[in-house]
C-alpha positions in Angstrom: -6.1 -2.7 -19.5 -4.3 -6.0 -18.2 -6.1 -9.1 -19.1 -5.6 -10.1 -15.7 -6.4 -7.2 -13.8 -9.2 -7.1 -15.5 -10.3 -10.7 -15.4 -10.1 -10.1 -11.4 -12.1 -6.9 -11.3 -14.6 -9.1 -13.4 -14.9 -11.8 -10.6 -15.1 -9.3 -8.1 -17.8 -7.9 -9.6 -19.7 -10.4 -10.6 -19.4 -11.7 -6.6 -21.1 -8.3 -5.3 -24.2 -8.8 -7.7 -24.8 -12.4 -7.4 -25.9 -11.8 -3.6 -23.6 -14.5 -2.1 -21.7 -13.4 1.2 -18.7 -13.7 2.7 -18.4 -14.4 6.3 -14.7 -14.5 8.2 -14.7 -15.9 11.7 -17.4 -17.0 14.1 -20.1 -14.6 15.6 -19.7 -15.8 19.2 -16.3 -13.0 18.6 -18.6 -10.7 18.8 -19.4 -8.7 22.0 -22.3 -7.5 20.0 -24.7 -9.4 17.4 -23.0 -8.2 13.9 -26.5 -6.6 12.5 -25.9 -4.1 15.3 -22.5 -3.5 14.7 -23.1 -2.7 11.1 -26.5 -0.1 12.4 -24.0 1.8 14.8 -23.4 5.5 14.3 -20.6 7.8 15.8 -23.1 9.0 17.5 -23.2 5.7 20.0 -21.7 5.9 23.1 -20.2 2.5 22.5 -17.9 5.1 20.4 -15.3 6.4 21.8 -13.4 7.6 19.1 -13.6 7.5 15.2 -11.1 7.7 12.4 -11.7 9.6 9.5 -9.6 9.4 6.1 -10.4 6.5 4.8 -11.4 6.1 1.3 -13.9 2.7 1.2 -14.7 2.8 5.1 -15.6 4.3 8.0 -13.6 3.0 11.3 -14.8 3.0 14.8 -12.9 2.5 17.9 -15.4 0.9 20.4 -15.5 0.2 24.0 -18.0 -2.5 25.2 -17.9 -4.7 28.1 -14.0 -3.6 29.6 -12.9 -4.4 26.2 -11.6 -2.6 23.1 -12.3 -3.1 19.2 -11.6 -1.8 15.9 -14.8 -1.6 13.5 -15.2 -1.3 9.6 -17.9 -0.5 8.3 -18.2 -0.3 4.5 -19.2 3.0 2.8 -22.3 3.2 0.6 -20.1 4.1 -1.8 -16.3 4.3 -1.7 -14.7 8.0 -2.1 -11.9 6.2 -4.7 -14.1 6.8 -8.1 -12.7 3.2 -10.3 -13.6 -0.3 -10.1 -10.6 -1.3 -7.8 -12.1 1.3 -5.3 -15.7 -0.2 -5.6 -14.3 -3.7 -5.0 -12.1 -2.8 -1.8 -14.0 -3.7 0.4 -14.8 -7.2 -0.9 -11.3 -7.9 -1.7 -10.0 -6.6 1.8 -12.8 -9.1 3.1 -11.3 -11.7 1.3 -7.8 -10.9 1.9 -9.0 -11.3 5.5 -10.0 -14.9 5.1 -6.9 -15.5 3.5 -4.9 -14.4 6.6 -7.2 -16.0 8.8 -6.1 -19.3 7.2 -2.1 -18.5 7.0 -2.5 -17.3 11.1 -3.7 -20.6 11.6 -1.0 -22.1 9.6 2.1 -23.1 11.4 4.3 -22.9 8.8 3.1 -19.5 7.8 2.1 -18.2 11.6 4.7 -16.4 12.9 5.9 -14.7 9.5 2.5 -12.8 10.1 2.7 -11.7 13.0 2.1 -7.9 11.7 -1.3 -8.4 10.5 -3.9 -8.2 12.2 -6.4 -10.5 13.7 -9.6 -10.5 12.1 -12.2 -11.8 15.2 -15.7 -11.6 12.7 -15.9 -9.8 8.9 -19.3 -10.1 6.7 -19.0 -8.7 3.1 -23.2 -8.0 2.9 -23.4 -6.3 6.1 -20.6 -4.5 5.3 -18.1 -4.7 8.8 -14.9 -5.8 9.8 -14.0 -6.4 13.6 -10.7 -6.9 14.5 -9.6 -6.1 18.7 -7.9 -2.7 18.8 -4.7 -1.8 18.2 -3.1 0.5 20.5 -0.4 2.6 18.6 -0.9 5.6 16.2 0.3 6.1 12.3 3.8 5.4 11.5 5.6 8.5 11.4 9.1 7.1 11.9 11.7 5.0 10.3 14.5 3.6 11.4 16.0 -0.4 10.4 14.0 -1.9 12.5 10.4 -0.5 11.1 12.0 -0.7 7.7 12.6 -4.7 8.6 9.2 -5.0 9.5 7.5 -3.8 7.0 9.4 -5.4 4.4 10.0 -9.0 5.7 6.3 -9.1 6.3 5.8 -7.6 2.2 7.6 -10.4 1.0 6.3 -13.2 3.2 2.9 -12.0 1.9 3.6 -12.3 -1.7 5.4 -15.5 -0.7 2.2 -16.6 0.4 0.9 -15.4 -3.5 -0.4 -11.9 -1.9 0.5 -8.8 -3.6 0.1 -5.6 -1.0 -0.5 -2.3 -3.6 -1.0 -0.1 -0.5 1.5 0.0 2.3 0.8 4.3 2.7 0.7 5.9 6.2 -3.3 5.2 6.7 -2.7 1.4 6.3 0.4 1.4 8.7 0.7 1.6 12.6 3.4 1.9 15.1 3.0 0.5 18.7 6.5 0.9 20.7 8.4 0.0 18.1 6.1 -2.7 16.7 5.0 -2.2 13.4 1.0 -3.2 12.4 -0.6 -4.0 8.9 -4.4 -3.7 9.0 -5.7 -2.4 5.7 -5.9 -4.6 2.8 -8.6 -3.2 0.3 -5.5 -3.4 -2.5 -3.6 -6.8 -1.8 -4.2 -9.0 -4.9 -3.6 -12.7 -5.2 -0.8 -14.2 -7.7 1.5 -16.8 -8.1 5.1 -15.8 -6.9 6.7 -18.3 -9.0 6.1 -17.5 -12.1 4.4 -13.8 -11.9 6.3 -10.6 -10.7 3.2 -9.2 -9.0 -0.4 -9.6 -9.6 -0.5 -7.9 -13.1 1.1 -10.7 -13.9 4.4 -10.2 -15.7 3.7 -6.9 -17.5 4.7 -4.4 -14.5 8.0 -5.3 -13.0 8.2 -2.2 -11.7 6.0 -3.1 -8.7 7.0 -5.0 -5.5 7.2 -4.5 -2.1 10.3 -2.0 -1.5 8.6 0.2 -4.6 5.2 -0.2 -3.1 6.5 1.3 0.5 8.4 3.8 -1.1 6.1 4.9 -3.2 3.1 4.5 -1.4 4.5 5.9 2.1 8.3 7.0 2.5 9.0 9.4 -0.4 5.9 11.2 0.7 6.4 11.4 3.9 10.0 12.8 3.2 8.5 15.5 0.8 6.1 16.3 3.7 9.2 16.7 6.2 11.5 18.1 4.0 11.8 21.4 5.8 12.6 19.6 9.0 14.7 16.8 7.6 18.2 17.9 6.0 19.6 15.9 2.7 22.0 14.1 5.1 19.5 12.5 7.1 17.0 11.5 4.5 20.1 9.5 2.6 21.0 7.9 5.8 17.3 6.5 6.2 17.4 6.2 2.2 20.8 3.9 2.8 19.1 1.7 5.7 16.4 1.1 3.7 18.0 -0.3 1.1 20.6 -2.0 3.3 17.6 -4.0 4.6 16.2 -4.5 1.6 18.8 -6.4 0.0 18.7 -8.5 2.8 15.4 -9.2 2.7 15.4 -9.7 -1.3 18.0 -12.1 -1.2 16.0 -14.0 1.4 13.1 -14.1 -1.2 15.7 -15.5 -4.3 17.0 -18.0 -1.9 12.8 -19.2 -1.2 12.4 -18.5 -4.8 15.4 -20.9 -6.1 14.0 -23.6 -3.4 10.5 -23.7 -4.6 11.5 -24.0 -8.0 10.8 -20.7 -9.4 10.8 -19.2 -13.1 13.7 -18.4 -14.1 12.6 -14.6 -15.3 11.2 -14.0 -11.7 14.4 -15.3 -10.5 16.2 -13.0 -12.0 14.4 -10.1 -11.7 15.0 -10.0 -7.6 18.5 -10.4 -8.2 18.6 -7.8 -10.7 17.1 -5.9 -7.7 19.2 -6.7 -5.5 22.6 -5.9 -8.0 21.2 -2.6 -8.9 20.8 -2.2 -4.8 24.1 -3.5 -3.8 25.8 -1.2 -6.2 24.4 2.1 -4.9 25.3 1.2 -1.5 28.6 1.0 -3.1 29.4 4.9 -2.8 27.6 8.0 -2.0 27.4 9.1 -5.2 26.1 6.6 -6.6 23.3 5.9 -4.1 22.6 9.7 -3.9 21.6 9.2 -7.9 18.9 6.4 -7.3 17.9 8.4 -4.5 17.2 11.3 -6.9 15.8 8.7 -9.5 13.7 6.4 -6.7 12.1 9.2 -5.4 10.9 11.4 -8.7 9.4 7.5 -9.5 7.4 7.3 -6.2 6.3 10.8 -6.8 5.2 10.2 -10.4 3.3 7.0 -9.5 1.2 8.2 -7.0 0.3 10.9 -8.5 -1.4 8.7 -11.2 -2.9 6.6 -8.5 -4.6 9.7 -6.9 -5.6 11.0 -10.6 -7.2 7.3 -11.2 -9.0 7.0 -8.2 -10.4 11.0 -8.5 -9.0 11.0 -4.9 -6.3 13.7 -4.5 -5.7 16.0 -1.8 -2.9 18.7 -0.9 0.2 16.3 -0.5 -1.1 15.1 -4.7 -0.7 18.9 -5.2 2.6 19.0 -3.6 3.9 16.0 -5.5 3.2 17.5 -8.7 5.4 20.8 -7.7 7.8 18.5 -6.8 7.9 16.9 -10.2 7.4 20.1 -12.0 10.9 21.1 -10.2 12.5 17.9 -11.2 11.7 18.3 -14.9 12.5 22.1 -15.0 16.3 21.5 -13.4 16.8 17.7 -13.9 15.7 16.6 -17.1 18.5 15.2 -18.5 19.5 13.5 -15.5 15.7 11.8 -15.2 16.0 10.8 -18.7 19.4 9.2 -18.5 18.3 7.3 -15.4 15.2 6.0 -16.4 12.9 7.5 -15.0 10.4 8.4 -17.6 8.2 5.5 -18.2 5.2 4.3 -19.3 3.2 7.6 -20.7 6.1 9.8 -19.6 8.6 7.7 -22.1 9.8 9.4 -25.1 8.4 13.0 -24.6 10.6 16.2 -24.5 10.6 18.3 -21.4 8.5 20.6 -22.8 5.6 17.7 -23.6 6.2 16.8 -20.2 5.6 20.0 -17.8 2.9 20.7 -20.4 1.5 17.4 -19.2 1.8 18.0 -16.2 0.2 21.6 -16.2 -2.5 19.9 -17.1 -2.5 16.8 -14.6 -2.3 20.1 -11.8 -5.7 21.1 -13.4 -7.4 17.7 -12.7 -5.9 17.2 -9.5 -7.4 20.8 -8.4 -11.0 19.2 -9.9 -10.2 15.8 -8.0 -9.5 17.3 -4.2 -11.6 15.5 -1.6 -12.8 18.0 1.0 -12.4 17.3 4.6 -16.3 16.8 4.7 -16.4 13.9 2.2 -13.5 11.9 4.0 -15.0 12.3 7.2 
């Protein structure tokens, strides 16, 4: 494992058995005291409406007093079976006090806009209240979402905050305004000399891989039917149009806080590789092929990791298992077989596969459990 990763699991651990808390905000935001906020039940009337799906946490959409809120509350034990999963909810709690401080921040303020507000969080009662958010999961794209999302990536590993998680559950859309509210898998780092909070091992990860891995490849391979080639290279080339925009912004904050020069040159290397598929159809039609068998790959390995896979992991695999039967060649040219996937023949591969199906099958969360 990472030395690092592993040193922050560590800490994180260690925090939930020594018995110290962590509080975020003031009870007087509280419309209700927080030890009965953490004691309420679907069953309340003060429910209105809950949410299930989510893997660490249980959220409630309350109505008390003509006013509306969003509440947390911590499982008794999360449905993602690793130490990362175990931990979300303490690290989302201190993620939260983090924001709280950059919200308050001038300088940082308006760049976060697109989190929410956190009004009261305690890690040993196990809630999270935040007002509601009026809106519903992002199931759209178009440049100005893709802006959003990624400007608001960037300024939060600019601010040393390393987002692992932008998927559809973590993402809403109110008329065109895009919200970020789930933060069980943003890690601390330093931006100046680290490519993401493994350090410098993975530079593979970032904020445009994270999104399209965690949320638009998927949601593609979920539409396909409905959404011609055409059309998901059009998004594909906005997308990356605003990405390059957006990375360059980063280099230029990079270069004038006096960056490393390997980090430096790793977002330009980004942007290059970028620029130059924009350059012709053809060419951004093959990292579209190579991009997306990537984001498909990696998240089935987060699903198999966490023991947390559902259909769409099962669909992901076929979809792999297709791209290794009739593109092999291309995949290996590309370079798109990496990490354990580097090196083996095509047979290895779909053999490996075959067998990443079985666990998968043995890993589905039922309706019941997310609930």
């Amino acid at each position: 494992m990472n030395a690092r990763v592993h040193a922050r699991q560590q800490a994180q651990l260690a925090f939930d058995a020594s018995g110290q808390n962590l509080i975020v905000g003031e009870r007087s935001q509280c419309p209700l005291a927080p030890e009965v906020l953490a004691a309420l039940t679907a069953e309340s009337p003060l429910v209105v409406q809950q949410f299930g799906g989510g893997l660490t946490a249980r959220v409630f959409r309350l109505a008390i007093n003509g006013r509306e809120y969003t509440l947390k509350q911590k499982r008794a034990e999360a449905l993602v079976r690793n130490v990362d999963g175990q931990t979300s909810f303490l690290n989302e709690v201190q993620r939260r006090a983090d924001f709280a401080r950059l919200q308050a921040d001038p300088v940082w303020a308006e760049r976060f806009s697109h989190i929410v507000p956190t009004l009261y969080a305690d890690y040993r009662l196990g809630i999270i209240l935040s007002p509601w958010l009026p809106g519903a999961p992002l199931d759209r794209f178009d440049e100005a979402i893709f802006r959003q999302i990624l400007e608001t990536a960037v300024a939060c590993e600019e601010a040393g905050l390393m987002e692992w998680d932008l998927c559809p559950g973590n993402i809403l859309e109110d008329n065109g305004h895009i919200w970020l509210f789930d933060f069980g898998y943003m890690y601390p780092f330093d931006p100046l000399t680290e490519y993401n909070s493994n350090g410098l091992s993975d530079p593979l990860f970032h904020a445009c891989e994270r999104f399209e891995t965690r949320h638009f490849f998927g949601w593609l391979l979920q539409h396909e039917s409905a959404i011609p080639a055409p059309q998901a290279l059009a998004l594909f080339r906005s997308l990356k149009s605003v990405a390059v925009e957006v990375y360059q912004q980063k280099w230029h904050w990079l270069q004038q806080h006096a960056a490393s020069q390997p980090v430096c040159q790793w977002v330009s290397s980004q942007v290059a590789r970028w620029q130059h598929a924009l350059s012709s159809d053809t060419a951004l039609a093959e990292l579209f092929e190579l991009e997306n068998f990537r984001s498909q790959v990696l998240d089935i390995e987060d699903d198999l990791h966490g023991k947390s896979c559902t259909a769409l992991t099962l669909r992901r695999l076929a979809f792999v298992e297709r791209c290794l039967q009739q593109r092999f060649d291309v995949l290996a040219q590309g370079g798109a077989l990496f990490y354990d996937n580097a090196g083996k023949s095509q047979e290895q591969l779909l053999a490996s596969y075959h067998h990443k199906r079985a666990l998968a099958e043995q890993y589905l969360l039922s309706a019941a459990e997310r609930l």
